[in-house]
N, CA, C and O of each residue as an XYZ file, in Angstrom:
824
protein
N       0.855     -1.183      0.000
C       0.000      0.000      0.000
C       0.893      1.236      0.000
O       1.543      1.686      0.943
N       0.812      1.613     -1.030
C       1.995      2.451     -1.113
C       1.424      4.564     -1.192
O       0.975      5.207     -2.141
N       1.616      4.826     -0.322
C       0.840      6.350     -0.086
C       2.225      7.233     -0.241
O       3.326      6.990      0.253
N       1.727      8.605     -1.289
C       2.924      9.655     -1.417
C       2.232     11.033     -1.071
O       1.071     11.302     -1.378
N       3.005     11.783     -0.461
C       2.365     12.953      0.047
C       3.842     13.957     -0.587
O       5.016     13.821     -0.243
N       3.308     14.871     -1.514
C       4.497     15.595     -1.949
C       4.392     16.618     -0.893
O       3.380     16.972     -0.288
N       5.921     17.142     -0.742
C       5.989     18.066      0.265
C       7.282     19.980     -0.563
O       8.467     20.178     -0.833
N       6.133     20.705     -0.591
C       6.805     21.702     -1.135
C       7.284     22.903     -0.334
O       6.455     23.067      0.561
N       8.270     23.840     -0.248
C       8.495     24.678      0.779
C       6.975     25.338      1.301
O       6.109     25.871      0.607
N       6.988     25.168      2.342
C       6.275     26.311      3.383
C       5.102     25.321      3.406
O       4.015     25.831      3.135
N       5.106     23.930      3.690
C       3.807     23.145      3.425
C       3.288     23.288      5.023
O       4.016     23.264      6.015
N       1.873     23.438      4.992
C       1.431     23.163      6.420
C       1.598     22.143      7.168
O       0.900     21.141      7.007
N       2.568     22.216      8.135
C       2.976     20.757      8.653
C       1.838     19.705      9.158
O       1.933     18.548      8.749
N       0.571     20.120     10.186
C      -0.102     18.967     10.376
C      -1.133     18.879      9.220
O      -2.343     18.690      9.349
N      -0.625     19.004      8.373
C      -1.875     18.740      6.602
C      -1.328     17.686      6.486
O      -2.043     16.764      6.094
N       0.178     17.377      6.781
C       1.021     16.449      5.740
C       1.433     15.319      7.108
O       1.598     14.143      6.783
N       1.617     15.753      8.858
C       1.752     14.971      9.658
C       0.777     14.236     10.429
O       0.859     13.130     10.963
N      -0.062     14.988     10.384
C      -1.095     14.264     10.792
C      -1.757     12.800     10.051
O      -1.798     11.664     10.523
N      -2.311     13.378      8.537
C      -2.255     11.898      7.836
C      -1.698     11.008      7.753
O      -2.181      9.893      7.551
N       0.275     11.460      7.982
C       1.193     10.542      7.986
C       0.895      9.897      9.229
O       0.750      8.687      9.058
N       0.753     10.251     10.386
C       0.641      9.471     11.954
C      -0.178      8.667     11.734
O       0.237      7.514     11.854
N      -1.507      8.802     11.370
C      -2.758      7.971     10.640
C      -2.279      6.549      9.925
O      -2.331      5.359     10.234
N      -1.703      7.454      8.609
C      -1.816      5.851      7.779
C      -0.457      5.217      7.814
O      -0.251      4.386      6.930
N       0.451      5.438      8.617
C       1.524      4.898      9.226
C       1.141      3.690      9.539
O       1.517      2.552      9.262
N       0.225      4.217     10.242
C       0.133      2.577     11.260
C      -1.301      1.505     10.584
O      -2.051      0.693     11.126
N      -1.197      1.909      9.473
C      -2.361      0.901      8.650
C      -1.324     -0.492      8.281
O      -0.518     -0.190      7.401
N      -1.260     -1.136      8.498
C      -1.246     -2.965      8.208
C      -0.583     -2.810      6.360
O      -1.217     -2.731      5.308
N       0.729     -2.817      6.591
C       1.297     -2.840      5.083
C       1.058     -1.146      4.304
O       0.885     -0.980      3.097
N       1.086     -0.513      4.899
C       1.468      0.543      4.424
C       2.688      1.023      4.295
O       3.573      0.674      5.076
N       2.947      2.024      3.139
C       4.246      2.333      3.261
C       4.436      4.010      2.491
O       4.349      4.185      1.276
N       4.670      4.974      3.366
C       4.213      6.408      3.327
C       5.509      7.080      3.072
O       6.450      7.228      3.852
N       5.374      7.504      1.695
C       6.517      8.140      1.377
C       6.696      9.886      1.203
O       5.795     10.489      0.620
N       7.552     10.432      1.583
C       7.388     11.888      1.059
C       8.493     12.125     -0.521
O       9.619     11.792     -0.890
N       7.407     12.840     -1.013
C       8.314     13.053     -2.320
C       8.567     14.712     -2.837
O       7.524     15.325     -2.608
N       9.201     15.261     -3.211
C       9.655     16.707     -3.905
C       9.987     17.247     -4.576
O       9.608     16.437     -5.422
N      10.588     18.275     -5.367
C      11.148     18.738     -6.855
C      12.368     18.811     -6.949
O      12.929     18.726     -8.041
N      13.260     19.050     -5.378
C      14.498     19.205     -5.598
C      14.962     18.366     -3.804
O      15.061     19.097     -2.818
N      15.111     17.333     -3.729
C      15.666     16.473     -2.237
C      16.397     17.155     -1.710
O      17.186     17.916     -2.269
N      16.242     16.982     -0.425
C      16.952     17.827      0.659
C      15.950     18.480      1.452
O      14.778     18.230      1.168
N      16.220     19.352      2.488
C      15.340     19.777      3.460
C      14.430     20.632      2.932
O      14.716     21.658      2.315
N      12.767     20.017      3.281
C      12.119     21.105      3.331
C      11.378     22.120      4.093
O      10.494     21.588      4.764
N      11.420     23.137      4.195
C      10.629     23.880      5.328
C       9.588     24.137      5.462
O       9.068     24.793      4.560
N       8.937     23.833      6.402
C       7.266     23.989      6.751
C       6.561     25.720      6.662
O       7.372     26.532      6.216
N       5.246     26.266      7.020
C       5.147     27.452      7.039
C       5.323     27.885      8.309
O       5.186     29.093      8.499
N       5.611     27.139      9.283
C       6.032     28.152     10.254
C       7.396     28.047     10.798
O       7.666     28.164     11.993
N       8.295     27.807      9.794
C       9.315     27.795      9.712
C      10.516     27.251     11.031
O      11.527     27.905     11.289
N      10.082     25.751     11.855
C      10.735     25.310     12.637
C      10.735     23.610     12.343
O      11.168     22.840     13.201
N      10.407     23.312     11.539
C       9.974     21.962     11.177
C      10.855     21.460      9.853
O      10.337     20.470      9.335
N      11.847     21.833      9.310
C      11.886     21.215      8.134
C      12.394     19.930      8.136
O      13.161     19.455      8.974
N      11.773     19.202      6.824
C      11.969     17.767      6.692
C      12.759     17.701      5.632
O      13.079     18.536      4.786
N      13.067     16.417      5.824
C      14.398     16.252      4.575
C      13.595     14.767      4.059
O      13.299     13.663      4.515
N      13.449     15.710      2.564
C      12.772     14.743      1.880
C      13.734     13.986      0.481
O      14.035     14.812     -0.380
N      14.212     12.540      0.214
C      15.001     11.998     -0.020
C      14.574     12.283     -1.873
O      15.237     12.899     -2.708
N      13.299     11.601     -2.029
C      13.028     11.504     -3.228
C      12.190     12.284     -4.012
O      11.075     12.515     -3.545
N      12.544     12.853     -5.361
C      12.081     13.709     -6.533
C      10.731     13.052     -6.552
O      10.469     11.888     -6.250
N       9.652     14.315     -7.095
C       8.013     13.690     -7.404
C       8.334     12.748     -8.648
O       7.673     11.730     -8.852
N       9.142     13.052     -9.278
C       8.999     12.760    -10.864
C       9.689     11.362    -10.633
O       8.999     10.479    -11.143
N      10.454     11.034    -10.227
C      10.214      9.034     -9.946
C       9.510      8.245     -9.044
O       9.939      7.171     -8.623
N       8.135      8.883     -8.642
C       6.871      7.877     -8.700
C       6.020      7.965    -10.170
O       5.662      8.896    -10.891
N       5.921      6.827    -10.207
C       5.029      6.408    -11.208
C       3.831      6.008    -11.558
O       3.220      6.126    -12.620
N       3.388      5.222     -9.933
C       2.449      5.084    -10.026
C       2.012      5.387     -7.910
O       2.955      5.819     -7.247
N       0.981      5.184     -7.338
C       0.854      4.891     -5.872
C      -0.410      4.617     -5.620
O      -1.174      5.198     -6.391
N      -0.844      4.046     -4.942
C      -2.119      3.591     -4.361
C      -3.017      5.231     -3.702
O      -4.058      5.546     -4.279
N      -2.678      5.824     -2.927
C      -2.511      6.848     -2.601
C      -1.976      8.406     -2.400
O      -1.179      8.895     -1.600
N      -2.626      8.870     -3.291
C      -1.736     10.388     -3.439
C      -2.315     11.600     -2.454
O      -3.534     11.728     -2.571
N      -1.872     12.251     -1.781
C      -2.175     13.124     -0.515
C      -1.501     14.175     -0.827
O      -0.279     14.295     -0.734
N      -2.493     15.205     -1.319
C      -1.665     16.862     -1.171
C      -2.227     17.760     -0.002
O      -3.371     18.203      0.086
N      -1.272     17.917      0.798
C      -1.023     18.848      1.773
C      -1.351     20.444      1.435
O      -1.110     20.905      0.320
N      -1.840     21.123      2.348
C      -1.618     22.906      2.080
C      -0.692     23.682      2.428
O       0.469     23.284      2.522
N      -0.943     24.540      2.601
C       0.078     26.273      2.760
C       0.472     26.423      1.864
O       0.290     25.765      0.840
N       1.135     27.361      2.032
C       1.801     28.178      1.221
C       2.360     27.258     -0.031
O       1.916     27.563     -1.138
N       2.989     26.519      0.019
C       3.495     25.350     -1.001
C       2.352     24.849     -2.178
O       2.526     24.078     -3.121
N       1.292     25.479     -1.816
C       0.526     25.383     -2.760
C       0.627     26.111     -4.155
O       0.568     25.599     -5.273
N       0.725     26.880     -3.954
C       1.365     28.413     -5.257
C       2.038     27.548     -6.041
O       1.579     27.277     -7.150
N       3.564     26.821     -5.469
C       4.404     26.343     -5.820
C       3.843     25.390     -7.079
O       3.901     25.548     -8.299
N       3.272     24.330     -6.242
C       2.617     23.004     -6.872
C       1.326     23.373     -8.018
O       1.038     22.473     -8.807
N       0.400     24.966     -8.121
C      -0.536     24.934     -8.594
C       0.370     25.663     -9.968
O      -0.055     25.479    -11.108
N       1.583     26.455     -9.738
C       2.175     27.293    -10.807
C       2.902     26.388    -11.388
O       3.233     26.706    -12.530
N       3.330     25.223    -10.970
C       4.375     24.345    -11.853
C       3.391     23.257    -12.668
O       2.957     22.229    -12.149
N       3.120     23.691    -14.069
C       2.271     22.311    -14.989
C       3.213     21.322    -14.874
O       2.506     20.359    -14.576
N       4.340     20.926    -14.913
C       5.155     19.706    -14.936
C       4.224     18.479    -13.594
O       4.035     17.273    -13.437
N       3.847     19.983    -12.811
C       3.346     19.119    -11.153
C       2.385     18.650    -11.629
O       2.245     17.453    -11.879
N       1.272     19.853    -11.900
C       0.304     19.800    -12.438
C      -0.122     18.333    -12.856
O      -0.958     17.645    -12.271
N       0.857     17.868    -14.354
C       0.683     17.483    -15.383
C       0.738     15.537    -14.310
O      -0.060     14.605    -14.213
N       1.856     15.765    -13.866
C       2.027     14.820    -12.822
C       0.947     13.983    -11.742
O       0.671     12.802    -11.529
N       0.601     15.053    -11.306
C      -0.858     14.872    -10.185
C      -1.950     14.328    -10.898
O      -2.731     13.580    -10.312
N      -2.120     14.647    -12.242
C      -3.321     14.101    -13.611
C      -2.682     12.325    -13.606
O      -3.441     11.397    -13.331
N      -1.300     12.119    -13.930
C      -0.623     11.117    -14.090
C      -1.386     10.377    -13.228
O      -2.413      9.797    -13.581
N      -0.851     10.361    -11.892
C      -0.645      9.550    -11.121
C      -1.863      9.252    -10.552
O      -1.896      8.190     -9.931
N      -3.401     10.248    -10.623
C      -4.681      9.791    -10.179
C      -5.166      9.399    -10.930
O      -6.350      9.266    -10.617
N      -4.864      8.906    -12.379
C      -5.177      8.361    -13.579
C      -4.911      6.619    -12.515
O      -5.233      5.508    -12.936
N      -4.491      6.809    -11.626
C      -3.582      5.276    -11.502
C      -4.092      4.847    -10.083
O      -4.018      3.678     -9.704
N      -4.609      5.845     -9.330
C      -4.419      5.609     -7.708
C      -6.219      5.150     -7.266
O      -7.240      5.390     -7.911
N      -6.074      4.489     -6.051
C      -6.838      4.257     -5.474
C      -7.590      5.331     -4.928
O      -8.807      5.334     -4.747
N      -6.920      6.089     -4.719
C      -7.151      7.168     -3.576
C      -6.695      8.059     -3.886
O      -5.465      8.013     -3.869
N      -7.324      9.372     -4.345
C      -6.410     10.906     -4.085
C      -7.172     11.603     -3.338
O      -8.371     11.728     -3.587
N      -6.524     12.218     -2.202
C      -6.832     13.268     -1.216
C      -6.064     14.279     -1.082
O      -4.896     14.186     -1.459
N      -6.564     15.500     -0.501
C      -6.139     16.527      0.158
C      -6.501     17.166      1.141
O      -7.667     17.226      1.530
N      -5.217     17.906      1.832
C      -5.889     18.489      3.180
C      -6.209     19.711      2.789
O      -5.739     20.071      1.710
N      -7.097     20.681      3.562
C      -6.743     22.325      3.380
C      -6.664     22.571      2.366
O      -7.104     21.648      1.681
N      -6.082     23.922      1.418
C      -5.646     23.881      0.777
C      -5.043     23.250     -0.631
O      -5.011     23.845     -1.709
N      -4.591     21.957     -0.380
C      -4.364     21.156     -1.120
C      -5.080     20.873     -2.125
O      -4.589     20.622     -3.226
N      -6.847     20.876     -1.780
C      -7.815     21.092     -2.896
C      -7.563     21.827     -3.961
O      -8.066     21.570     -5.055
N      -6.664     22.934     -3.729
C      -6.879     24.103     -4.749
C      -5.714     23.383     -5.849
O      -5.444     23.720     -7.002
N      -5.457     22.872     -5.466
C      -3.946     21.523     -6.356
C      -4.773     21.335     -7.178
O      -4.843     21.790     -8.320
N      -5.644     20.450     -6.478
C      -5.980     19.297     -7.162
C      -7.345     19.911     -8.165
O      -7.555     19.507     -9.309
N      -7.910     20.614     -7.688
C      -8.771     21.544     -8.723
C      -8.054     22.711     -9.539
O      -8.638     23.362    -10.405
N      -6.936     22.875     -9.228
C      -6.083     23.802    -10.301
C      -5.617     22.450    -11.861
O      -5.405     22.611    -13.062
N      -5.642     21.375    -11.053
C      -5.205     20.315    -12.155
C      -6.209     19.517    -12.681
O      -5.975     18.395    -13.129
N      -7.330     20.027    -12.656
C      -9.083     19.945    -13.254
C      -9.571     18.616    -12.471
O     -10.376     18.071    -13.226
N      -9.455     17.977    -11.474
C      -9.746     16.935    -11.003
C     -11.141     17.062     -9.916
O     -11.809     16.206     -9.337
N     -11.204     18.545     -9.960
C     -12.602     18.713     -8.608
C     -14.043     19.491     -9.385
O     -15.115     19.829     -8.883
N     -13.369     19.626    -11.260
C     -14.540     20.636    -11.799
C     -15.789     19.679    -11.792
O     -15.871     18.520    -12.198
N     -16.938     20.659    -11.096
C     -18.374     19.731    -10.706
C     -18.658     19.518    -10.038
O     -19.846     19.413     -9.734
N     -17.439     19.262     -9.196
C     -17.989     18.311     -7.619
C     -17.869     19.281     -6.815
O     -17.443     20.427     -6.960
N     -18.458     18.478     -5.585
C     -18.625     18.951     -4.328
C     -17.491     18.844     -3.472
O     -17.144     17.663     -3.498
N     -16.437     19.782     -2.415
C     -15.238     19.403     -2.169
C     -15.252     20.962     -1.072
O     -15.885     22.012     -0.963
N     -14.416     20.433     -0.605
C     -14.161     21.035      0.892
C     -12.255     21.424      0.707
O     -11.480     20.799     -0.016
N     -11.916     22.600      1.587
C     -10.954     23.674      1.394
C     -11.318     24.175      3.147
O     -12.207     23.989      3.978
N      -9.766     25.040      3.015
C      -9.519     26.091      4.205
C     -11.122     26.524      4.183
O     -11.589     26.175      3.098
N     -11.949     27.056      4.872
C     -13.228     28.102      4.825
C     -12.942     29.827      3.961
O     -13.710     30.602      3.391
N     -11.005     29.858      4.334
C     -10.651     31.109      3.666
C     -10.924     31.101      2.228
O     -11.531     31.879      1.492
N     -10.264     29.932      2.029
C     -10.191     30.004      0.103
C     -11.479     29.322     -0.639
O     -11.491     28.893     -1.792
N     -12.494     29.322      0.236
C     -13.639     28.644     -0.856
C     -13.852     29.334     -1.806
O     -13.823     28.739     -2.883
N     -14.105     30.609     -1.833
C     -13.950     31.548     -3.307
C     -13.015     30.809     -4.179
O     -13.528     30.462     -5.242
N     -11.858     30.498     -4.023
C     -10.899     30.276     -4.729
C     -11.082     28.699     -5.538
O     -10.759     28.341     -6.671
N     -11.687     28.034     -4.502
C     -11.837     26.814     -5.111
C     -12.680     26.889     -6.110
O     -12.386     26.461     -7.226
N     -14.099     27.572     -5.764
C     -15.226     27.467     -6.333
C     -14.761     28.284     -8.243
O     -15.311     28.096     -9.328
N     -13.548     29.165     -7.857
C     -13.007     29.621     -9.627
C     -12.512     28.739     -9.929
O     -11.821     29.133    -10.868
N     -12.267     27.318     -9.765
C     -12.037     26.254    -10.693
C     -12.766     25.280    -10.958
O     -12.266     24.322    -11.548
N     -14.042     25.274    -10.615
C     -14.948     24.990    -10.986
C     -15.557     23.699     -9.983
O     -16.045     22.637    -10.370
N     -15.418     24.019     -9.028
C     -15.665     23.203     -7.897
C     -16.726     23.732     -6.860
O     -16.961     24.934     -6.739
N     -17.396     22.680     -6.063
C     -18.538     23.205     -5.776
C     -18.127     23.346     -3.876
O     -18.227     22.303     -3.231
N     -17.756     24.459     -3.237
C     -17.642     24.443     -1.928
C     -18.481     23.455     -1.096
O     -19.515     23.098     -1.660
N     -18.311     23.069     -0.181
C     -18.669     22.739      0.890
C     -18.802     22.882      2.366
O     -17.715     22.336      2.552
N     -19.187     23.138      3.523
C     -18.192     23.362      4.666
C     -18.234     22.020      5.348
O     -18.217     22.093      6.576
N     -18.281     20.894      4.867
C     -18.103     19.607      5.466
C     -16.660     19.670      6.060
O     -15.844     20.564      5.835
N     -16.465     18.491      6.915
C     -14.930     18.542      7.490
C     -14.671     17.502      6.515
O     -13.775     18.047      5.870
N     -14.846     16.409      5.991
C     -14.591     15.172      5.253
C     -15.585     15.432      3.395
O     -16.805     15.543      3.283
N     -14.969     15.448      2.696
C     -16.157     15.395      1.360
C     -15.639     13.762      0.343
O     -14.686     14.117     -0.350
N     -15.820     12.856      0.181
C     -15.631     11.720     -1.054
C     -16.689     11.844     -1.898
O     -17.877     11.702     -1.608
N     -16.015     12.229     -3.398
C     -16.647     11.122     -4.560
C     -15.732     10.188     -4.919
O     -14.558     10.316     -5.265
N     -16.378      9.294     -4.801
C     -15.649      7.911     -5.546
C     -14.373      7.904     -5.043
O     -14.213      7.699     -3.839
N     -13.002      8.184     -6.112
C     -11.884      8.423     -5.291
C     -11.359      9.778     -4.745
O     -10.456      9.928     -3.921
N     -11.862     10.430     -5.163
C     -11.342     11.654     -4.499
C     -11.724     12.143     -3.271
O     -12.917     12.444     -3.229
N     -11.124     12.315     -2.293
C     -11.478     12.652     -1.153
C     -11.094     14.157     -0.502
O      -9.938     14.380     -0.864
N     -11.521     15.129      0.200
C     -11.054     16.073      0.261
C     -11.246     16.447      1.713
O     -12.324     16.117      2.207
N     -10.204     17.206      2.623
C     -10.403     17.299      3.913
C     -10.648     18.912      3.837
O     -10.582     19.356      2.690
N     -10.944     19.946      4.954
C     -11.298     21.006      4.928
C      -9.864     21.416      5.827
O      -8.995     20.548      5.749
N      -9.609     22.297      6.437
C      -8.311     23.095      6.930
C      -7.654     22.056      8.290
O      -8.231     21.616      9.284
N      -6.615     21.949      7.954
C      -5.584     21.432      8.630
C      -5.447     20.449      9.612
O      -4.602     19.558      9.522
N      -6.596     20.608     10.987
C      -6.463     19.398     11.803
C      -7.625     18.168     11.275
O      -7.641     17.055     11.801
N      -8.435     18.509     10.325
C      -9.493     17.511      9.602
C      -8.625     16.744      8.967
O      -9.056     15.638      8.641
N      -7.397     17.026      8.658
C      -6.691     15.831      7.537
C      -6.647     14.357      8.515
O      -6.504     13.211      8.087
N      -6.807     14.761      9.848
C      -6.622     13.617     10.940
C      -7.860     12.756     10.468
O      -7.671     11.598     10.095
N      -9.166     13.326     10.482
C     -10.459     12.826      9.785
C     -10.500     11.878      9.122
O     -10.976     10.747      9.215
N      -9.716     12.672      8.121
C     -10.003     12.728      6.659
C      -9.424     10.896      6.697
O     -10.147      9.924      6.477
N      -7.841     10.870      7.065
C      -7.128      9.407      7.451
C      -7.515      8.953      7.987
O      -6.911      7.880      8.006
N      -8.554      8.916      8.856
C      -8.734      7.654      9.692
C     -10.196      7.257      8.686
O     -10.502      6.074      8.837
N     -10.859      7.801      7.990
C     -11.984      7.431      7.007
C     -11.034      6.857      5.953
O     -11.481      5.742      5.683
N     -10.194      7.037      5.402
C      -9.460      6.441      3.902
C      -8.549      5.285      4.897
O      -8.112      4.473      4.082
N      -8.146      4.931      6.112
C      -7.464      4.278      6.775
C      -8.613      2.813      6.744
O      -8.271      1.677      6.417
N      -9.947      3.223      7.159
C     -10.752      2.314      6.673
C     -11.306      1.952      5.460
O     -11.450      0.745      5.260
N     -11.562      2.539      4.822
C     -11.861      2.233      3.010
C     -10.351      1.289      3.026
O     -10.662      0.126      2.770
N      -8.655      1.429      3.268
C      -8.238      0.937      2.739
C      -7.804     -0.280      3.127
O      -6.984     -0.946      2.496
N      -8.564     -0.752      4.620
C      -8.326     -1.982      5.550
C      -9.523     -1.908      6.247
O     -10.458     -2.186      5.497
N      -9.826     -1.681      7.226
C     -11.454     -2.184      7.173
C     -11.652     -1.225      8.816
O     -10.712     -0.866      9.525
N     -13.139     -0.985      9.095
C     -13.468     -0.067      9.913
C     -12.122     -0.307     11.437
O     -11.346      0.497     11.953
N     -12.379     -1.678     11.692
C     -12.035     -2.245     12.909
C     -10.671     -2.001     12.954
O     -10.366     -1.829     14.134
N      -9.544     -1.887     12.105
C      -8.756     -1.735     11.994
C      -7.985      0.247     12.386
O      -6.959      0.600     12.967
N      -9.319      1.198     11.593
C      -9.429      2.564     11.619
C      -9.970      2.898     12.922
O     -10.219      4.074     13.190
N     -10.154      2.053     13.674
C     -11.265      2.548     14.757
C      -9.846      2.252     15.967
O      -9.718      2.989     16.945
N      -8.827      1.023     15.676
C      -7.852      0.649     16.608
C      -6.792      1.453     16.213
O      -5.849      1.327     16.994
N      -6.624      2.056     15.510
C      -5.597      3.529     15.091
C      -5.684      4.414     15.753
O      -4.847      4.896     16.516
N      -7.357      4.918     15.392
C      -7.897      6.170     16.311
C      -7.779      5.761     18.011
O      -7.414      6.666     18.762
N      -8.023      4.688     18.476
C      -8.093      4.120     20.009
C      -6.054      4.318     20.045
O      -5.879      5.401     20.603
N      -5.349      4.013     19.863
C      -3.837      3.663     19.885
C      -3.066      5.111     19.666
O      -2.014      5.260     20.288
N      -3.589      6.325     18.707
C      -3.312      7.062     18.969
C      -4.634      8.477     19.875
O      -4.602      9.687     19.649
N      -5.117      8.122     20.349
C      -5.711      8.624     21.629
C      -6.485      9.866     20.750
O      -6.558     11.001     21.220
N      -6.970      9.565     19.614
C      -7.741     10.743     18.861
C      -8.768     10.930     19.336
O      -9.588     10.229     18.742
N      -9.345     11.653     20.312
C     -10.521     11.804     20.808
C     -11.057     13.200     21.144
O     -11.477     13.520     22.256
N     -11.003     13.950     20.133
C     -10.815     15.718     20.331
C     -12.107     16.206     21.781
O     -13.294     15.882     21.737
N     -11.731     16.679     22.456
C     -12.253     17.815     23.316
C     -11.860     18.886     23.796
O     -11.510     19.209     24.931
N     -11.960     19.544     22.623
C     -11.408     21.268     22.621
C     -11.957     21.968     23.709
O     -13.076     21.652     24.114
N     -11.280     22.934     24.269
C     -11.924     23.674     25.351
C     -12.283     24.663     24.776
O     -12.352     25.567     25.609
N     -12.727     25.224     23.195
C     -13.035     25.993     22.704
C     -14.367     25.417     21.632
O     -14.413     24.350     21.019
N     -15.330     26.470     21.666
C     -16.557     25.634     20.396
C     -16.250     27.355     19.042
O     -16.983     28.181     18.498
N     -15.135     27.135     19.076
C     -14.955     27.792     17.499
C     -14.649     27.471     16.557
O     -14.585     28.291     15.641
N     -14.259     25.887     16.320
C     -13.622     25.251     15.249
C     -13.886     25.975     13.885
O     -12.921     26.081     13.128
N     -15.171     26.515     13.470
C     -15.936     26.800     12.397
C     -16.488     27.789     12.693
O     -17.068     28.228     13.686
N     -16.148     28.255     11.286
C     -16.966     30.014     10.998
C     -18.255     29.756     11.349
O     -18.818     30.836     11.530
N     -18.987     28.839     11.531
C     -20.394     29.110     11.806
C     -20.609     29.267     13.356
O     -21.576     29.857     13.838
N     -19.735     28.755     13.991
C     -19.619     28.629     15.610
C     -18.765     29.667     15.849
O     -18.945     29.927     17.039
N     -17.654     30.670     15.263
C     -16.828     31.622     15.885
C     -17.204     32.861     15.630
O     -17.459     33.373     14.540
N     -17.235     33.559     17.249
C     -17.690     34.872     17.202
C     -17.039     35.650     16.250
O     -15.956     35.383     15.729
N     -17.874     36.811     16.002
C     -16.756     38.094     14.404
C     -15.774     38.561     15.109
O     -14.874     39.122     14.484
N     -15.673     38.463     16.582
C     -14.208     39.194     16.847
C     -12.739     37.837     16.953
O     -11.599     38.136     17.310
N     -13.078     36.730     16.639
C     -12.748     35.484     16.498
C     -12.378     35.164     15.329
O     -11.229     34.768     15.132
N     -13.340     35.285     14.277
C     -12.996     34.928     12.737
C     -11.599     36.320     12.657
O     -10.413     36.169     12.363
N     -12.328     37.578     13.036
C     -11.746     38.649     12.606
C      -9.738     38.367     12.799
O      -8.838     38.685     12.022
N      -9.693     37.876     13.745
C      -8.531     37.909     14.694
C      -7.973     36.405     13.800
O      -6.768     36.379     13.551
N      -8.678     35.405     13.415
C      -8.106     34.240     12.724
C      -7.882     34.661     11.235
O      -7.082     33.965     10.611
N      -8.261     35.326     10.816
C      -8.048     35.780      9.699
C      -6.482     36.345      9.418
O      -5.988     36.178      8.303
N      -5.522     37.209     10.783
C      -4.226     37.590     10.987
C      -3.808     36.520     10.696
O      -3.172     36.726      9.662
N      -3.727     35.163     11.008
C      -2.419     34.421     11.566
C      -2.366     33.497     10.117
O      -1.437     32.690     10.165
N      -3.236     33.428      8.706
C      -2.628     32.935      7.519
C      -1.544     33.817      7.596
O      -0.665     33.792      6.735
């Protein structure tokens, strides 16, 4: 089971770690990070960088393709080689997802025109100009495409594709093993639940 999550400068780190913690521990998985130029890359808040071994352009094929957000998005939506790549390889995969952001990838590379698909809450405008239909779900699937909404949902998002790709009982002893059991001491997760002096103030810290 072979899952690739490309990782481009300034990528949102739990878009791309969180899923990894997830489908790590799925039964024959094997989770690779891939990039344009190997060597370290840096996250957007600039204390995290990973050193990623292997170029996007020698996978060929993967069971699973996972694009991450931030800033690294620009990167991945301005380069057609990526572009052209990301078309490749979901021509082939079981599974393509994204966290956050990452949508705007994968609908910059015509894969979301029509559907229904979930993004940051910031950039739904943005999605919806490529011809994609917003959502504010935390989780959205058609068929294979799966799409998570901003950053800590990619946790979601993996433990639902953790079962599609081994079976509930298996996704349910992931979530139990790594102690996923959110109880925020805050009810703002979502623009529909956060006061305007709340959104106003979350709006600074992109």
């Amino acid at each position: 089971m072979d899952i690739v999550i490309p990782l481009f400068a300034r990528f949102e780190p739990l878009d791309a770690i969180g899923p990894y913690e997830i489908l790590a521990y799925a039964p024959g998985a094997k989770v690779r990070f891939v990039t344009a130029h190997p060597g370290p890359v840096p996250d957007a808040l600039g204390s995290l960088p990973v050193h990623v071994p292997t170029r996007y352009t020698e996978v060929e094929r993967c069971d699973v393709l996972l694009i991450p957000g931030g800033d690294s998005r620009r990167t991945m939506m301005d380069d057609p080689d990526f572009l052209d790549w990301v078309r490749r390889i979901h021509s082939h995969t079981r599974f393509t997802t994204s966290v956050c952001t990452g949508a705007l990838v994968l609908a910059a590379a015509g894969l979301l025109r029509g559907l229904a698909a979930t993004t940051h809450w910031e950039w739904a405008d943005e999605l919806e100009s490529y011809g994609a239909v917003y959502t504010p779900e935390r989780v959205v699937r058609h068929d294979r495409i799966i799409t998570a909404a901003g950053v800590s949902s990619g946790i979601d998002m993996a433990l639902r594709l953790a079962a599609l790709l081994t079976d509930e009982v298996t996704a349910q002893a992931i979530q139990l093993y790594t102690e996923y059991d959110p109880q925020p001491p805050f009810d703002t997760g979502s623009v529909a639940k956060a006061p305007s002096d709340v959104l106003a103030r979350a709006r600074t810290l992109g």
